[in-house]
N, C-alpha and C positions, 0 to 999 in steps of 0.2 A: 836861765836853765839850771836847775837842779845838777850838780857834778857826779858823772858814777865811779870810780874809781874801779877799774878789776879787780876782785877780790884773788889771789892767786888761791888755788889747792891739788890736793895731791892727785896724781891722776891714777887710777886703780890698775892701772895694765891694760893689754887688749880689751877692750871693752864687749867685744864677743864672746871671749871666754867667762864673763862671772856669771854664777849661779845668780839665781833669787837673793837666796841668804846673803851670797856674798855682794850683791846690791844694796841690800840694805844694809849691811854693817857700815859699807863705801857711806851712805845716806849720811848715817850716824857720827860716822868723823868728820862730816862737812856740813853739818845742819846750823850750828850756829853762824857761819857763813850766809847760808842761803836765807835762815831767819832774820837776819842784818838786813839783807838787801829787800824781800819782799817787804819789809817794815820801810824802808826807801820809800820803795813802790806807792805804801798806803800811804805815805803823807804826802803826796802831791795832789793826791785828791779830795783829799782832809783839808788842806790850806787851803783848794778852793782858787788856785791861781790858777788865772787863765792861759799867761803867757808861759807857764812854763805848761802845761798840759798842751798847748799851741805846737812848743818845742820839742815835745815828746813824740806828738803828731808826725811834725815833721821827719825826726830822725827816723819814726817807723814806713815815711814816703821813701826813703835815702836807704832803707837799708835790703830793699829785695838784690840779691844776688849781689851784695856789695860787703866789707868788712864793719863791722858793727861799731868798731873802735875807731875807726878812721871817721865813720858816719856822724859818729858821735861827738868828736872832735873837730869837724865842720860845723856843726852845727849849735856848739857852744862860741866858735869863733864869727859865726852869724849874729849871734844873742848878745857879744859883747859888743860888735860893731855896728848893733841897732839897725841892720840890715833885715834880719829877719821880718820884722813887724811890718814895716812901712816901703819895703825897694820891691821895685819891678824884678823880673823874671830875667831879666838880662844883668842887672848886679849881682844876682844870686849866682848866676851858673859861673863866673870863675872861683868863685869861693867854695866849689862845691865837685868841681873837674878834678880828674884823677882821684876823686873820694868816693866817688856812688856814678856806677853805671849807666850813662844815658842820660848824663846832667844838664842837656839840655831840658828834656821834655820831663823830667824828676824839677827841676827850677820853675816850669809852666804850671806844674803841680800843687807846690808850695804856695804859692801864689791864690790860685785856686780855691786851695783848700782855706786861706786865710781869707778873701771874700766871702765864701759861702757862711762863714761863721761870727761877721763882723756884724751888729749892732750899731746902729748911733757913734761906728768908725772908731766903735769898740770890742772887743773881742769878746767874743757870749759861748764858751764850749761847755760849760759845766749843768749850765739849762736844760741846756739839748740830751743830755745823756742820762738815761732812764736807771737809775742805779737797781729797779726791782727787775728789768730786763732786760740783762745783757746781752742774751741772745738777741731781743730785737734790735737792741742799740748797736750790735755788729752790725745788721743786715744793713742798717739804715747807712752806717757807716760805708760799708762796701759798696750801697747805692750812689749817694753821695760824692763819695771821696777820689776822684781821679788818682789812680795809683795804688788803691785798696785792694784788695783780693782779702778771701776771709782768712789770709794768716797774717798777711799785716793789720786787717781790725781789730785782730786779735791781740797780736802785738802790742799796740798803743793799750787797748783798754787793760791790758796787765803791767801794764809801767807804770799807768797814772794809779794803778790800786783797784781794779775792778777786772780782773782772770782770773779770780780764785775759782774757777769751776771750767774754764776753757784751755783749750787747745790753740800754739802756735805751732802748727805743725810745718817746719822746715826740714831740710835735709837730716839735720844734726837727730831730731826728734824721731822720723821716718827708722832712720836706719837701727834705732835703739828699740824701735818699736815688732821690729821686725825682726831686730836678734832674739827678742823674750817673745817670736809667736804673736803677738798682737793683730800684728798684719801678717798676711800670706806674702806677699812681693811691696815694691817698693810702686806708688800710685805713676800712672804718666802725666797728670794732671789733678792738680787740686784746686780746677775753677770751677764745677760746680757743688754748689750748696748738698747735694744730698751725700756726696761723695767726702765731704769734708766734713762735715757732721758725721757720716758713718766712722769717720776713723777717729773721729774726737770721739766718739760715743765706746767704740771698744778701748780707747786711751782711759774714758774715764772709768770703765766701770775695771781697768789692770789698777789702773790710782787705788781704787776701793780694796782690790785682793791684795795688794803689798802692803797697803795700810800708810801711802806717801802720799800729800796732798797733789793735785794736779797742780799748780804752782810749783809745789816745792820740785814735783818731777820732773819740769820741764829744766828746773834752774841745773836739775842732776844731769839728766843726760848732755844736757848741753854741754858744761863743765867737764864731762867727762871724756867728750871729744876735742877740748879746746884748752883744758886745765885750769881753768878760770872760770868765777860766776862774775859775770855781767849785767846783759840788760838784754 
């Protein structure tokens, strides 16, 4: 598994109180950061490896409602101890308890998710994944994927190098979204498809009026509730 390190940065103040302007200047002092990391991003898809895009999968099973950093750090301590690839569902869940909410049935997951994508009891994800259509490659994903919902497809497909034009829309994202207008209220659900593409769709066309990649925005507002760009 690829290592991410938290990039630490500055955090702008109240994050409800900055203008526009004063968003993007925030941008501008932390861009070479966020440039760092989404170049991460592109080269796990660029190398073409399976098991660390497998690993990436996985952290984005492990991370709904759970700390991203802890998630993350289970699941590099799975990849050292060759558990990940090859153990049942019952090795995994202590390895993964008190890290990610619901490690039982997140461990049944993983598991899961690594059948559906095994070949000749090799692991085949890079095949499978239509680089000319990402929105389909969500869908199919979120079909697919026990444990998926379209912000964790979305998830994975921008860690391994393929959300340059998507939305992971979680808490952090929502509420930034909503301080600059984007959204009128904060959604009660984003399990269906039209509802979650409606609010990627006015995420992306606010991307276009600031002039901040939908990448680079999501790595901003994140950071700017957490003071850190991660993953």
């Amino acid at each position: 598994m690829k290592d991410f390190i938290p990039l630490p940065v500055p955090k702008p103040g109240p994050c409800e109180d900055l203008t526009i302007k004063e968003l993007i200047i925030h941008f501008n002092r932390i861009r070479p950061s966020i440039k760092r990391r989404i170049s991460e991003f592109h080269s796990i898809i660029k190398s073409g490896n399976n098991d660390d895009i497998f690993s990436e999968m996985c952290f984005c099973i492990l991370t709904a409602n759970a700390n991203a950093v802890k998630c993350h750090d289970a699941v590099k301590e799975l990849c050292a101890s060759g558990i990940l690839m090859d153990a049942s569902a019952v090795r995994i869940k202590p390895m993964i308890k008190g890290r990610a909410r619901f490690h039982n049935k997140k461990a049944d997951y993983i598991v899961g998710a690594r059948e559906l994508f095994k070949k000749n009891s090799c692991l085949n994800i890079v095949e499978r994944l239509d680089k000319d259509d990402i929105i389909g490659t969500r869908d199919r994903l979120v079909k697919d994927i026990k444990g998926y919902g379209y912000k964790e497809a979305s998830h994975f497909l921008r860690n391994i190098g393929l959300g340059a034009d998507i939305a992971i829309l979680d808490r952090h994202i929502l509420k930034n979204l909503k301080n600059y207008g984007v959204i009128s209220k904060m959604p009660s659900t984003l399990g269906a498809r039209n509802v979650y593409l409606g609010i990627e769709g006015r995420m992306r066309s606010f991307s276009k009026d600031i002039g901040i990649k939908m990448e680079e925005l999501d790595l901003l507002f994140w950071s700017m509730q957490t003071g850190y760009i991660f993953k």
